[in-house]
C-alpha positions in Angstrom: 162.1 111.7 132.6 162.5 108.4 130.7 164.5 105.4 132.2 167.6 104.8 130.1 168.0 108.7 129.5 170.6 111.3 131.6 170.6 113.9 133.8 173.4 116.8 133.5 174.8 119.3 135.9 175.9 121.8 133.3 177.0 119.7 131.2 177.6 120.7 127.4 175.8 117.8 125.5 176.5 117.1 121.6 173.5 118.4 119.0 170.5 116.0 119.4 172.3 113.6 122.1 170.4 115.9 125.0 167.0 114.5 124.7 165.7 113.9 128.3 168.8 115.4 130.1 168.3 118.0 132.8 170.8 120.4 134.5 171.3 119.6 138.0 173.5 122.5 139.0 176.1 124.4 137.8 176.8 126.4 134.8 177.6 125.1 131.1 181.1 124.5 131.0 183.3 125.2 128.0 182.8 123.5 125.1 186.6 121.4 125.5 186.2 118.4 127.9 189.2 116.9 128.9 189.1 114.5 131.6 186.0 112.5 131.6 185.6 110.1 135.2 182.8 107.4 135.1 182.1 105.4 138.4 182.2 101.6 137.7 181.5 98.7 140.1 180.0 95.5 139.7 176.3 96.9 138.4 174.7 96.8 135.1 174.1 99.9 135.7 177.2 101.3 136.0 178.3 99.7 132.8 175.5 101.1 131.1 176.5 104.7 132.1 179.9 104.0 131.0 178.3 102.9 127.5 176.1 106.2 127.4 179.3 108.3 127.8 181.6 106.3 125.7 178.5 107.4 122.4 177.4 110.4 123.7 179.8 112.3 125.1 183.6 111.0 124.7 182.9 109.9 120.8 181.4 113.6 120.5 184.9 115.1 122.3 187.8 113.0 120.9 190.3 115.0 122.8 189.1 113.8 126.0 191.2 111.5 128.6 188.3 108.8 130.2 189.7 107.5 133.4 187.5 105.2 135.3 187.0 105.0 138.8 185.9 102.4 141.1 185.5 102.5 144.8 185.8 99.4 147.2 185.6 99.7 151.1 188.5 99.3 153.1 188.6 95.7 154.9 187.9 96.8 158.4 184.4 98.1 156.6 182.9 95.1 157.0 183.9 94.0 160.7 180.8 94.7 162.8 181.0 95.4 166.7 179.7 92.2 168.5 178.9 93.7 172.3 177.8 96.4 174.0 182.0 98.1 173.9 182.2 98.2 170.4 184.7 96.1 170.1 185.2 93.0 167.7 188.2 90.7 166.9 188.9 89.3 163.7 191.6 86.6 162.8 193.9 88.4 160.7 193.8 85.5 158.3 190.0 86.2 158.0 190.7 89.9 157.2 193.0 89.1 154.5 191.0 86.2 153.1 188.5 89.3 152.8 190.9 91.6 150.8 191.6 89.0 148.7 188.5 89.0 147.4 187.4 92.0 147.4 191.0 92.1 145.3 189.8 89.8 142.8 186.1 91.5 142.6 188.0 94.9 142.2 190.4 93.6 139.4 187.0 92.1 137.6 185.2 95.1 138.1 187.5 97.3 136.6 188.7 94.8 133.6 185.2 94.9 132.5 185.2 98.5 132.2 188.1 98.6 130.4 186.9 96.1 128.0 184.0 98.2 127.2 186.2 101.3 126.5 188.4 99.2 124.3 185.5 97.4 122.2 184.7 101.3 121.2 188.5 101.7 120.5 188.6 104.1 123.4 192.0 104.0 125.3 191.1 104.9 129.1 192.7 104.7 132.6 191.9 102.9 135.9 191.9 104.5 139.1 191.0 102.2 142.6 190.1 104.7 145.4 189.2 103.2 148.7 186.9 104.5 151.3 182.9 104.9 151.5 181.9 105.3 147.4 180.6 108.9 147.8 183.3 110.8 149.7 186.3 108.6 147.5 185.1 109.4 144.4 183.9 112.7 145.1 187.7 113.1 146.1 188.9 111.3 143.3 186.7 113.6 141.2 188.3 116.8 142.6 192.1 115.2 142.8 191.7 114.4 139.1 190.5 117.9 138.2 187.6 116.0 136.1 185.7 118.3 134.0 182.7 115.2 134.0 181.7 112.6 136.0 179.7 110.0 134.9 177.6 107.5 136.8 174.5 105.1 136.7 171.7 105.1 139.2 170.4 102.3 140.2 166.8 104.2 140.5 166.6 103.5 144.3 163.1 104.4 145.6 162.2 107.8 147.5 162.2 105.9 151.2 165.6 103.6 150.6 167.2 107.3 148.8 165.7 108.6 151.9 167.0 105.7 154.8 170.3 104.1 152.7 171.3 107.5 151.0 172.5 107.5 147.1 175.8 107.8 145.6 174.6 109.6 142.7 172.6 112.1 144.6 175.4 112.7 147.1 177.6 113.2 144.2 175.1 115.8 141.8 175.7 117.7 145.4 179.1 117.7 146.2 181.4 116.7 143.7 183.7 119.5 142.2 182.8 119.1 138.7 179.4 118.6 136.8 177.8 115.1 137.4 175.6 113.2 134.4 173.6 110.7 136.6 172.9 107.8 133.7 169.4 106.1 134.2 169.4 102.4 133.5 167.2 101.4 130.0 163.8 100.9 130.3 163.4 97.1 129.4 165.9 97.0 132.4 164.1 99.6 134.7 160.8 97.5 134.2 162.5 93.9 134.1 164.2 94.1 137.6 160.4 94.4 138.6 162.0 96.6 142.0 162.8 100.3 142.4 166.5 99.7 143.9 
């Protein structure tokens, strides 16, 4: 499949905007979409896919609510245990120095996104979930009823899919609704000159 082109897990796609999508899994849905979710964080990526579903699949169902999600780690994420018992202290002050700007990189990430949707005249939500990206919005997915979620891959080679583990792959298998898995475009797949 081409970079820059989709894959669908049942997903009903508009006449002629299919080219290059495959079905993952599950079975095509009814033609009505009505809650669209598209994964955002601070990627290209990400706001590419957001792109590819604002023309090709929102425009084509103008019912449709779009929320977008974004996922940030709790704090206590990124404390790491310093001896042998696991344990590690950090100053509190450090900890919320921390949140703060993972805050502020939340509250850019998500602006963004919203200023995508609103250059296209497309009114959408927000939604910050917190926890490891895969199982929070795979939640978030199934709490929303979503009939579609939307995210980018960042193409990550078969060995770091293999050792680091993909959000997109996690989510084609386990979130509740179908997943469209948005590759990046070509000039971008080829300029990056890396496979992650």
């Amino acid at each position: 499949m081409e970079p820059g082109r989709a894959v669908a897990s049942g997903v009903p796609l508009p006449p002629g905007g299919g080219g290059g999508v495959e079905a993952s899994r599950g079975t095509a849905g009814a033609a009505t979409m009505t809650k669209v979710v598209v994964a955002v964080d601070a990627s290209e990526e990400s706001l590419h896919a957001l792109s590819w579903a604002l023309d090709h699949v929102v425009r084509h169902h103008p019912g449709a609510s779009l929320v977008v999600v974004h996922a940030q780690h709790p704090a206590d994420h990124f404390v790491y245990p310093v001896a042998a018992h696991g344990m590690a202290y950090i100053p509190p002050t450090a900890v919320e120095s921390m949140k703060k700007t993972q805050d502020e990189n939340t509250r850019k990430v998500v602006a963004r996104a919203l200023e995508v949707c609103a250059q296209r005249q497309v009114t959408a939500k927000a939604a910050v979930v917190e926890g490891d990206p895969k199982e929070a919005i795979c939640q978030a997915v199934e709490d929303m009823h979503a009939d579609l979620l939307v995210l980018g891959s960042r193409g990550l080679g078969m060995i770091k899919r293999a050792l680091l583990g993909s959000v997109s792959d996690y989510l084609a298998h386990h979130a509740s609704c179908p997943v469209l898995i948005v590759k990046p475009p070509k000039a971008h797949a080829k300029g990056t000159g890396s496979s992650t």
